[in-house]
C-alpha positions as CSV (number, residue, x, y, z in Angstrom):
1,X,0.0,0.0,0.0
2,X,1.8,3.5,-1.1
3,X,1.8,6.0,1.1
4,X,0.4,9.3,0.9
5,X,1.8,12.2,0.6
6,X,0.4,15.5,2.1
7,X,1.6,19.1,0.8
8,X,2.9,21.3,3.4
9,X,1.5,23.9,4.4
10,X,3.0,27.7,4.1
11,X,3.3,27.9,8.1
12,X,5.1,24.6,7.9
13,X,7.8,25.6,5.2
14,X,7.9,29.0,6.8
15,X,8.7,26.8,10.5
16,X,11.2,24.9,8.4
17,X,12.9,27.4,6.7
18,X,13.0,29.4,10.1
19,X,14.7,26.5,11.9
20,X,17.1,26.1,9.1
21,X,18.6,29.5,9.0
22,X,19.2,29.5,12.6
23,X,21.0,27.2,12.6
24,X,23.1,28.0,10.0
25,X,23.5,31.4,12.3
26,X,24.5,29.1,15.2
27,X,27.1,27.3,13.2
28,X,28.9,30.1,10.7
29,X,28.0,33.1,12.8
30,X,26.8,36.8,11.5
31,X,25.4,36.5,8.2
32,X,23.5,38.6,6.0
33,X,19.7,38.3,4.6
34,X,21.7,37.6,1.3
35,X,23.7,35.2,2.5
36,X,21.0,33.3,4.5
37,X,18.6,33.1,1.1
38,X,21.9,31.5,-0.4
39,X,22.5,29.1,2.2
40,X,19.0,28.2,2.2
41,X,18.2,28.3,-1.5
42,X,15.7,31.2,-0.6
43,X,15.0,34.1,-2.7
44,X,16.1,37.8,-1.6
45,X,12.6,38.5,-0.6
46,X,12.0,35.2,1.0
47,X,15.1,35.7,3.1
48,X,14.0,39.2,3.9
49,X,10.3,37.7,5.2
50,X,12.3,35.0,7.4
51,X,15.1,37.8,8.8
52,X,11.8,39.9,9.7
53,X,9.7,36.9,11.4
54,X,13.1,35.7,13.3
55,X,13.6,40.1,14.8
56,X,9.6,39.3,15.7
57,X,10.6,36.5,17.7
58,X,13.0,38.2,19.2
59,X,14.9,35.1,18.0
60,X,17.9,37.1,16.0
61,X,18.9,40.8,16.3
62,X,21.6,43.1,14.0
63,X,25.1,43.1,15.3
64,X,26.9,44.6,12.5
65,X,27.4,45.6,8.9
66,X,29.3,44.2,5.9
67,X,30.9,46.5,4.0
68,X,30.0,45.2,0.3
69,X,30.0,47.1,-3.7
70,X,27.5,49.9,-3.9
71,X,25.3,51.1,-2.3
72,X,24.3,50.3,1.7
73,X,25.9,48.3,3.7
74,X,24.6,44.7,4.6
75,X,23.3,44.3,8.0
76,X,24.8,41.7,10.0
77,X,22.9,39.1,11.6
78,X,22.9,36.8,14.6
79,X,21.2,34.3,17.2
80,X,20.4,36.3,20.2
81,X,22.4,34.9,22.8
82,X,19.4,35.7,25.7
83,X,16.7,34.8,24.2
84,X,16.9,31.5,25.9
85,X,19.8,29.8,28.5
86,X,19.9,26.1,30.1
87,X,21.6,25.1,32.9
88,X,24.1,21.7,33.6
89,X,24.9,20.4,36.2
90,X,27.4,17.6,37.7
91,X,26.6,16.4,40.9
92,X,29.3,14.4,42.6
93,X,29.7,12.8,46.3
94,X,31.7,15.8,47.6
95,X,30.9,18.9,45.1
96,X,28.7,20.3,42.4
97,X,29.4,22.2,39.7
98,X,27.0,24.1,37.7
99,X,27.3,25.9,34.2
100,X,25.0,28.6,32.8
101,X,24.4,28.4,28.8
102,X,23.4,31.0,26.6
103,X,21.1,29.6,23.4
104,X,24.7,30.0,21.4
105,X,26.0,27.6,23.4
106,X,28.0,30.0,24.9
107,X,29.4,29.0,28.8
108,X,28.7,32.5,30.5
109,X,28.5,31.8,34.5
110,X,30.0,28.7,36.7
111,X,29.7,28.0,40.2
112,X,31.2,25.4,42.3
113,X,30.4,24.1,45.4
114,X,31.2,21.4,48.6
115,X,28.3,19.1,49.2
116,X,29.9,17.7,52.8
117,X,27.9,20.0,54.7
118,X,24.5,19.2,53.6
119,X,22.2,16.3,53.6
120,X,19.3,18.5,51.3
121,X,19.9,17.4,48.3
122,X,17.2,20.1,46.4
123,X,18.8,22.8,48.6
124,X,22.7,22.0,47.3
125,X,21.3,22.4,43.7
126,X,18.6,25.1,44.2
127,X,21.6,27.4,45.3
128,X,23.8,25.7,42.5
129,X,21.3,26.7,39.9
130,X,20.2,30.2,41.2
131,X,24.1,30.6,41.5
132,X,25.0,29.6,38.1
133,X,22.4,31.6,36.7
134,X,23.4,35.0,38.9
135,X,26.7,34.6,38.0
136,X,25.5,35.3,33.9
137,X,23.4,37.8,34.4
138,X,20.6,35.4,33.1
139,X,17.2,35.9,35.4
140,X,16.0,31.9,36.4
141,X,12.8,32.3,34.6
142,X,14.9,32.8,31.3
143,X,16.4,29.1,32.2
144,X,14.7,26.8,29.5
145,X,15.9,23.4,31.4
146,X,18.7,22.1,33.9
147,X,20.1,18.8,32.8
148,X,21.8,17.1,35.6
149,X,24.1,14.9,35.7
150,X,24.4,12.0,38.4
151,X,26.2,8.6,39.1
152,X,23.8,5.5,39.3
153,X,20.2,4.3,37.7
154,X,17.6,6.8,35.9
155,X,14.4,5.6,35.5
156,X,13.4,5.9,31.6
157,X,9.8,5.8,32.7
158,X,10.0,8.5,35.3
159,X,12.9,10.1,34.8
160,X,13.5,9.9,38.9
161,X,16.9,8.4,40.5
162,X,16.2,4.9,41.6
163,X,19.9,4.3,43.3
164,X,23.0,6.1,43.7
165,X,25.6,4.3,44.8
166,X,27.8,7.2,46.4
167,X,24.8,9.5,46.5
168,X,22.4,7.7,48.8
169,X,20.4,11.2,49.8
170,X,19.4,11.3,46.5
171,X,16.4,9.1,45.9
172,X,12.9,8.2,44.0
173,X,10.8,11.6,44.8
174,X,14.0,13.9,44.1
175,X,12.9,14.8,40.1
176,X,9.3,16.4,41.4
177,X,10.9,18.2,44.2
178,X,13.5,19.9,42.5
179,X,10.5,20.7,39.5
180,X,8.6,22.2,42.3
181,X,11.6,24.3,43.6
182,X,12.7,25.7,40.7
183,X,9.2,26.1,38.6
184,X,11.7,24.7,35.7
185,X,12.0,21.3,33.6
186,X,14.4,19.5,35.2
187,X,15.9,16.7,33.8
188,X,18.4,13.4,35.3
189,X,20.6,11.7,33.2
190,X,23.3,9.4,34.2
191,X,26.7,11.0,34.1
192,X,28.7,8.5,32.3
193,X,26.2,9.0,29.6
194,X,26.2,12.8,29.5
195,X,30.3,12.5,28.9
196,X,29.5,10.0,26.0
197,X,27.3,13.1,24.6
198,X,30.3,15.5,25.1
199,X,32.3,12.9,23.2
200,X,30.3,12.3,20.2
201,X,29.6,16.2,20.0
202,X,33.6,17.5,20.4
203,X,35.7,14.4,21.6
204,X,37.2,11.4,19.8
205,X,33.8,9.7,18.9
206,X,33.0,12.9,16.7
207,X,30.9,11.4,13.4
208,X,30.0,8.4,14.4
209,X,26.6,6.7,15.1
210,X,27.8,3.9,17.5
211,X,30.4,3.7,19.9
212,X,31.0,2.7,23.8
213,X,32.8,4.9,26.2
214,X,34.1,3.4,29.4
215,X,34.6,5.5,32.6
216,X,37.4,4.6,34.4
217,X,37.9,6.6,37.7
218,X,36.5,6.2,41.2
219,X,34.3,4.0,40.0
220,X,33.8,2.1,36.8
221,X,31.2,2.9,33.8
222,X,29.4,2.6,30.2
223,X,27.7,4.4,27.9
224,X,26.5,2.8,24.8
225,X,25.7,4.6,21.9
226,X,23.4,3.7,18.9
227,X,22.5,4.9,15.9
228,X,23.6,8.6,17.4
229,X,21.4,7.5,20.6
230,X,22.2,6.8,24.0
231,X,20.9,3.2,24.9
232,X,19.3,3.2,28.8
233,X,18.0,-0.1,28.9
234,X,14.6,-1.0,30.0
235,X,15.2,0.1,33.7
236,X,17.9,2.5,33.1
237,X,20.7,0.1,34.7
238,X,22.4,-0.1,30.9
239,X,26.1,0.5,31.4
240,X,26.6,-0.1,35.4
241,X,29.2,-2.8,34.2
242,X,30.8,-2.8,37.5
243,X,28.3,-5.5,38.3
244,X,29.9,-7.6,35.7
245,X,30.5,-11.1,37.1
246,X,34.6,-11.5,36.5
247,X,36.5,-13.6,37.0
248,X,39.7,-13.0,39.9
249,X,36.7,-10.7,42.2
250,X,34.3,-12.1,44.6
251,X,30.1,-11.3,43.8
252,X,28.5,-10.2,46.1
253,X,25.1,-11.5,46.0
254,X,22.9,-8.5,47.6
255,X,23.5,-5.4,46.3
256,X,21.2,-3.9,48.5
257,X,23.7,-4.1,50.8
258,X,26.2,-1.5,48.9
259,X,28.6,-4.1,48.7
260,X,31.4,-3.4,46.0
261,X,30.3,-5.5,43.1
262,X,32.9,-7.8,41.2
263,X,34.4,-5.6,37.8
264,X,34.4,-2.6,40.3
265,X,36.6,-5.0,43.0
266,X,38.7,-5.5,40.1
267,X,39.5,-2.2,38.2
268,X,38.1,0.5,40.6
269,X,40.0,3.4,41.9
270,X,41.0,1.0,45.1
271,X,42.1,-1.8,43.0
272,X,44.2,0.1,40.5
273,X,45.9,2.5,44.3
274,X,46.5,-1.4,45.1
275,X,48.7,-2.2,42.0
276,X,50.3,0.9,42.2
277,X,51.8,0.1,45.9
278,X,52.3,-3.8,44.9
279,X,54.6,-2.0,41.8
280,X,56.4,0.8,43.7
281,X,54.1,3.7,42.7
282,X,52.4,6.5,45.5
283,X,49.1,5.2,46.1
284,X,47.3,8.8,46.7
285,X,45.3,8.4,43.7
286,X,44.6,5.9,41.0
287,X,44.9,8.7,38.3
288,X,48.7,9.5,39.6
289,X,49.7,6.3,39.5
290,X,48.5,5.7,36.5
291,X,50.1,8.9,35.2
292,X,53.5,7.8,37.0
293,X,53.5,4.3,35.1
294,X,53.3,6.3,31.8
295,X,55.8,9.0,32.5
296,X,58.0,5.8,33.1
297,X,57.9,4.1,29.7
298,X,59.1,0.6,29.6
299,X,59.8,0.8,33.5
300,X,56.1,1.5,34.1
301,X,55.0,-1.5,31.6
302,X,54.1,-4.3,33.8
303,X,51.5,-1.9,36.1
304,X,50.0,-0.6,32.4
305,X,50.0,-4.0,31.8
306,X,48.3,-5.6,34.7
307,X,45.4,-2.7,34.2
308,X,44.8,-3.4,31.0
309,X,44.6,-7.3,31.6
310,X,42.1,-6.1,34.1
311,X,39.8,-3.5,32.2
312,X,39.9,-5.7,28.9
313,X,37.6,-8.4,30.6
314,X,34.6,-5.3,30.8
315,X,35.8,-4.4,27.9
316,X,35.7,-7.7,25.7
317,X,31.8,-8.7,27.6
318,X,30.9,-5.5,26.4
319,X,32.0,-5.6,22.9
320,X,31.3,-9.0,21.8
321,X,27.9,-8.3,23.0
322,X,27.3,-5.0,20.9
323,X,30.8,-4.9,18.2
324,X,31.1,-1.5,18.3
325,X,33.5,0.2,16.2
326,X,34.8,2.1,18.8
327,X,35.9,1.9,22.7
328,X,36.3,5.3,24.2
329,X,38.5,5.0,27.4
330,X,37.7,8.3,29.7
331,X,37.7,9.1,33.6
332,X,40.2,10.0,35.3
333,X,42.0,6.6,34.9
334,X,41.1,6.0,31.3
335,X,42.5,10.0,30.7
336,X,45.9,9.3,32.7
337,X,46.5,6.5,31.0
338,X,45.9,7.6,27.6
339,X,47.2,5.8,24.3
340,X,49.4,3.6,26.3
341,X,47.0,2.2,28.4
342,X,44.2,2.3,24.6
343,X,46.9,0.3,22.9
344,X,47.1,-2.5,25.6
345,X,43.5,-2.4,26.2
346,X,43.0,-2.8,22.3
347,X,45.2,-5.8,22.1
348,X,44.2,-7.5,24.7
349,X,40.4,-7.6,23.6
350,X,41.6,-8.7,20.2
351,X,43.4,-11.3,21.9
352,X,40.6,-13.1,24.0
353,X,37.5,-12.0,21.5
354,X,36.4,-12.1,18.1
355,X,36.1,-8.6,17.8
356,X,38.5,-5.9,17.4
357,X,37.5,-2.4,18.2
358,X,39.7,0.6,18.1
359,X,40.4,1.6,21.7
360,X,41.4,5.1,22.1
361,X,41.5,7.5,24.8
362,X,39.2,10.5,25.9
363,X,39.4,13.2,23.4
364,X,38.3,15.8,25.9
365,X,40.5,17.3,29.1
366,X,38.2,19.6,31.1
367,X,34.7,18.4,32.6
368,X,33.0,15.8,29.9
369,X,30.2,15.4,32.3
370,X,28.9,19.2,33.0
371,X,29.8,19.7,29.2
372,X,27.2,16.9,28.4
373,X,24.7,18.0,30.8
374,X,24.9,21.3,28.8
375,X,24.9,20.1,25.1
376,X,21.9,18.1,26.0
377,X,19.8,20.8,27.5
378,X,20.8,23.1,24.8
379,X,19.5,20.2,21.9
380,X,15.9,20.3,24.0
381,X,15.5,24.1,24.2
382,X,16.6,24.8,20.6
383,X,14.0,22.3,19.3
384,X,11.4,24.1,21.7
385,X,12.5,27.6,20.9
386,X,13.2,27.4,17.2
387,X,10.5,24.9,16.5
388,X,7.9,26.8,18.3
389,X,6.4,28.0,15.1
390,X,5.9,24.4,14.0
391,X,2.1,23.4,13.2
């Protein structure tokens, strides 16, 4: 049976056309109405209707002129940065850090604060948020949606935390709270899956549709990526590969309890201190000793070594499960260790599996997590802002 095919309607082109040149603002900057209606394949007076509707909006506003042949100059035109802003957030066991966006994209106010003090979890990020915001200049009811980040399970039902591991104020109840408090969408998502978003947008997973990036720090990590999607899983526990069964850990068999489960026994932040004092290296963190092994070339080989053996065994269940292209190694470990610790990684997964993915490390230096939070509040808000003409 064919399909059929229904004519769009003039409000519909116009919403398309709309949505098109802003973006095209957002990713070559100040253009002219010219310009747009080439970009766009518009004609000069179509282009001048669109610049018009997008001023109405208060969408786009003149920032310039191009000098040009005779006659006027061109006005210059951009995406009004205030028209909308978003908020991120990482939340950690000890801190929070929160980011305030511009619709541009643009990082204009930061905050950072200690959460040892405080067992109210809406009040740490209520004053995160109102922070953030304050800090850009940006009142909260021009804040679109706070994304934030935290370890553990998000329900893809509800959207709620259902367990935290190192977080265990933060619980089932927490999303409507916070909504309540703030009078603004709030939004979870896990924050080994909000780094996989800041890998795929500017990090080493850039243009490809699938890939697996495993977090390597404290604690251990996955985010799998399909088709350009982020894969939860039916209760939103996709990824907690510490749980992995493996072999050379005891499993515990109530997690309830908070017990350290087998994979994160084997290749957390304790285990890897551990191999650094059983091979000479200061034990003050996992990331430093990694670091140390490194700096030391062949000297710091058999501690590399021993931590890839280690991380491969996640690494193989995962892959011969999905065979993705590409294993993205990031945390704090998986950053120290870098290609050294990729190139080991990669050849031992070749070596036990039929699979062979390219194992590289974290593209990204500075704070994957709040970046995510950020690029995925900003995707939401410009699809409601720039689509709102849509019907």
């Amino acid at each position: 049976m064919s399909a059929t095919r229904l004519p769009g309607t003039p409000r519909l082109l116009r919403a398309l056309n709309d949505r098109a040149a802003l973006e095209l603002l957002l990713e070559q900057g100040p253009l002219t109405r010219a310009r747009l209606g080439e970009l766009t394949g518009l004609s000069k007076v179509t282009a001048s209707q669109l610049v018009e509707r997008l001023e109405e909006r208060g969408l786009v506003t003149r920032v310039g002129e191009q000098a040009g042949g005779r006659g006027p100059n061109a006005q210059l035109y951009a995406v009004r940065p205030g028209s909308a802003h978003v908020v991120g957030v990482d939340v950690g066991a000890d801190r929070v850090v929160a980011a305030c966006a511009d619709i541009t994209g643009a990082v204009i106010g930061r905050v950072e604060q200690s959460t040892q003090d405080t067992d109210d979890p809406v009040g740490v990020v209520h004053n995160a948020v109102v922070q953030a915001a304050s800090s850009a200049g940006a009142k909260l009811s021009s804040v679109r949606r706070i994304v934030l980040g935290t370890p553990g399970l998000v329900d893809p039902g509800t959207g709620d935390i259902t367990f935290a591991f190192n977080l265990p104020r933060w619980h089932t109840g927490l999303l409507a709270a916070l909504r309540d408090d703030l009078h603004t969408p709030v939004v979870f998502e896990n924050d080994v899956n909000l780094a996989a978003v800041a890998e795929a947008q500017s990090g080493a997973a850039q243009g490809l549709t699938d890939f697996v990036l495993v977090w390597v720090g404290a604690g251990v990590g996955l985010a799998i990526v399909l088709g350009n999607r982020l894969h939860h899983g039916s209760s939103g526990a996709a990824g907690e590969i510490g749980y992995l069964p493996v072999p050379g850990a005891p499993i515990p068999r109530d997690v309830s309890r908070r017990a350290k489960p087998a994979f994160q026994q084997l290749i957390g932040g304790d285990a890897v201190r551990e191999l650094a004092r059983a091979h000479g290296y200061p034990d003050d963190s996992a990331a430093a000793a990694v670091r140390a092994a490194v700096a030391d070339g062949t000297a710091g080989g058999p501690m590399l070594d021993e931590v890839a053996r280690r991380l491969a065994l996640g690494v193989a269940s995962t892959c011969v499960v999905l065979d993705p292209p590409l294993v993205v190694l990031a945390g704090e470990v998986g950053q120290a260790g870098g290609a050294a610790l990729a190139e080991r990684v990669q050849h031992e997964v070749a070596a036990i599996t039929l699979v062979r993915p390219r194992v590289v490390p974290t593209g990204l230096t500075e704070e994957p997590i709040l970046r995510g939070a950020l690029r995925t509040a900003l995707d939401a808000v410009r699809d409601e802002v720039f689509g709102s003409t849509v019907g």
